[in-house]
N, C-alpha and C positions, 0 to 999 in steps of 0.2 A: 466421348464425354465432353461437356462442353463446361469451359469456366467461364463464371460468372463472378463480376466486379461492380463496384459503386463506391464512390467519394463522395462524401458528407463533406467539402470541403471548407462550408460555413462552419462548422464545428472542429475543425482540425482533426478528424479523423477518417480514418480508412475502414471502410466496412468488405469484408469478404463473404462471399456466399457461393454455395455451391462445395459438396460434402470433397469433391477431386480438387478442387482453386485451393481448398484449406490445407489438404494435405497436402498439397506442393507446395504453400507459402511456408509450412511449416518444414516441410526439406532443404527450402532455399534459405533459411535464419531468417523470417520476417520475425518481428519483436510483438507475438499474438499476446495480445491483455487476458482475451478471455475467449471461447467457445461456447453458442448456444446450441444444444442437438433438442433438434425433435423427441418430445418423449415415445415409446412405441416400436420405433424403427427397428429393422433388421436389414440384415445383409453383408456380403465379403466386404463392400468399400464403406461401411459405416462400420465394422468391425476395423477396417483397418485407420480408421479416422480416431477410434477411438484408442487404440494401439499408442500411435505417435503421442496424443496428447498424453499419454501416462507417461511414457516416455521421456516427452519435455518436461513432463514439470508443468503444465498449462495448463491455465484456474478453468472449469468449464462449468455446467449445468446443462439439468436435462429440463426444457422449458414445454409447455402445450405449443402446440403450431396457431396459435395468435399470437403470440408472442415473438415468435420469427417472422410472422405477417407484419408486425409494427416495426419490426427492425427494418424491411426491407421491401421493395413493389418489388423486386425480381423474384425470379423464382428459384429458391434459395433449398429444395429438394433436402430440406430438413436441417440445415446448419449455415450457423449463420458467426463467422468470427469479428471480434473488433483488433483493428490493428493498433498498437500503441503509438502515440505520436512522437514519444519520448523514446530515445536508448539510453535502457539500464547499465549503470555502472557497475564495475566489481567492488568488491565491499573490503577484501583486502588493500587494493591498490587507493580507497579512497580512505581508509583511515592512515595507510600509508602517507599517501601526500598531506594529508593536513598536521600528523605528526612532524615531519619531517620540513615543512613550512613553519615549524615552530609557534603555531598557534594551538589556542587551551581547548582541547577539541570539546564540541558541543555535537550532542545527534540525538535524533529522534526515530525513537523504534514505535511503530503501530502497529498492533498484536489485530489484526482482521478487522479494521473498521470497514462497513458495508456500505456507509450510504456517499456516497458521491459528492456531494456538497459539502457535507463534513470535512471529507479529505479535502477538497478544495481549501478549503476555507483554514485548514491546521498548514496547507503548503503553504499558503499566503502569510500565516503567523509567521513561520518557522523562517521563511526567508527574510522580514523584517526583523527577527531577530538575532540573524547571524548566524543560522542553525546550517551545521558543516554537510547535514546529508540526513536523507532519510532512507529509514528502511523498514521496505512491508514486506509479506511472506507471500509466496506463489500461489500459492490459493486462497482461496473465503476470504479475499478483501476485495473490495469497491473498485471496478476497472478504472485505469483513467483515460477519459475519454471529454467530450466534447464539455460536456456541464462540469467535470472537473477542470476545465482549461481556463471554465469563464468565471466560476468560482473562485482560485486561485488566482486571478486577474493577472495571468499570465505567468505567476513565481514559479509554475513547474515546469520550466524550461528556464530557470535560471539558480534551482536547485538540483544537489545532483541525489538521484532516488536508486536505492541498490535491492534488489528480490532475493531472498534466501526461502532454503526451502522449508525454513522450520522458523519461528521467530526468538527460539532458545539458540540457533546457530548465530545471531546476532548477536545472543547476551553475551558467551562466550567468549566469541571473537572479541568482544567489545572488553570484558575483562583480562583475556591473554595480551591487552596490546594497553593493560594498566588504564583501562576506560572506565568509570565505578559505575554502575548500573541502579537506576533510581527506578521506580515503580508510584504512577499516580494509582493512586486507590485507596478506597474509602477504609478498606482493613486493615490499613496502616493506624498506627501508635501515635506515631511526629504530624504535626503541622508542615509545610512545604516549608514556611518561616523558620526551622527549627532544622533542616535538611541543607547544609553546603553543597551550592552548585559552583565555587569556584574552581576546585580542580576540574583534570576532567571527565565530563561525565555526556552518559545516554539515556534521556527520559523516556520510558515506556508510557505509551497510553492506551485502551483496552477498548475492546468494542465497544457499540454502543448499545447492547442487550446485556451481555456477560461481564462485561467490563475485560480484567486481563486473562488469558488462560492461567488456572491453579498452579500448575506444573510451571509455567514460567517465574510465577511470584514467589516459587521456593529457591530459586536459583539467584535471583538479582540482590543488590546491595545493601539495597536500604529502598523502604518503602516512604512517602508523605502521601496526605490526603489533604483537600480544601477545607476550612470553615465552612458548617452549613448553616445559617443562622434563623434560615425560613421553615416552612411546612415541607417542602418538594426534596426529597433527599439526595436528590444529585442534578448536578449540571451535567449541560450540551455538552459533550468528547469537545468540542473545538472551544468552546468559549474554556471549558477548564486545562485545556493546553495550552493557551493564551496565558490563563493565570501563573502557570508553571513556566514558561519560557521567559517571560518579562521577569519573574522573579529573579533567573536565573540571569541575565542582566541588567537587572539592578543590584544584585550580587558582585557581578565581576565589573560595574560601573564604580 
């Protein structure tokens, strides 16, 4: 069997292909964003491809074979991986350190945002506003790759971003370690104005079809939602986590 490789190296990312290259990047700990597989396929080594990645924990889909055509000119014999450009921190050791550094800790939880430029575009906030670390869930959110890198104008390599496997294992951690857990969303009661971001706390923000999962908005702190004063009843996930994070220092300004 033979592996097959390709660098995107204008976009900062590594592209894997080839159903055997994957499954031994994924034995040697390469930091895989996501997996595409041929929809269709059979066989022992795409059964064992697909083994590993349940295994990890690693977000995948099953895509038509155009779509692995536009990832890749090689011949990518049905899967096609992105490798992450960034290594993921642990999520204890990083509320750790910024407790323990004696700053009011700030974080941002993203409950599955899908589109790529979005995320770009909230890393970009989140870093000009002092935001201690992010954290998205192992699956169903937005890989980050090349259009996330140029998006973020480079902030996700000087934020640190942690993956859990649930985005309620966030809220928890985030409240065991006296973190208060805020919730943007429109089914909220409070204005974000009406909501204390001085202690510390961790804003959740929700996709951008569903907005937050149900099950997580039972668990967190305290909910705000934006002013809507027009026709369109909600705003861009990135322009309204801008509104939320500024707020939250002008707060602790």
């Amino acid at each position: 069997m033979v592996f097959f490789y390709t660098f995107t190296l204008m976009k900062n990312e590594t592209t894997i292909f080839g159903i055997r290259a994957i499954i031994e990047a994924i034995k040697s700990g390469e930091t895989i964003d996501k997996v595409f597989m041929q929809k269709g396929l059979h066989g022992e080594l795409y059964k064992e491809l697909e083994h590993s990645i349940r295994t990890e924990s690693i977000n995948s889909s099953y895509v038509p074979v155009e779509k692995l055509n536009r990832l890749t000119r090689g011949n990518h014999q049905g899967a096609v991986a992105q490798i992450s450009p960034i290594a993921f921190h642990n999520i204890d050791d990083l509320v750790t350190s910024v407790i323990e550094a004696g700053k009011t800790p700030l974080f941002l939880l993203l409950d599955q945002l899908s589109d790529v430029r979005n995320f770009g575009a909230i890393v970009r906030t989140a870093e000009c506003t002092g935001v201690n670390g992010i954290i998205i869930q192992k699956k169903g959110g937005a890989p980050i790759n090349g259009d996330t890198i140029k998006t973020s104008a480079g902030a996700i390599f000087k934020i640190p971003i942690c993956k859990v496997d649930h985005i309620k294992d966030a809220v928890f951690h985030m409240q065991s370690s006296g973190i208060r857990v805020i919730a943007a969303t429109e089914k909220a009661d409070n204005f974000l104005y009406d909501v204390s971001f001085k202690e510390p706390c961790a804003i959740i923000m929700g996709s951008e079809g569903r907005g937050i999962n149900p099950s997580v908005l039972k668990v967190v702190d305290d909910k705000a939602k934006l002013p809507i004063l027009g026709e369109i009843e909600s705003l861009n996930v990135s322009v309204a986590c801008g509104a939320f994070l500024y707020e939250a220092v002008r707060q602790r300004s």
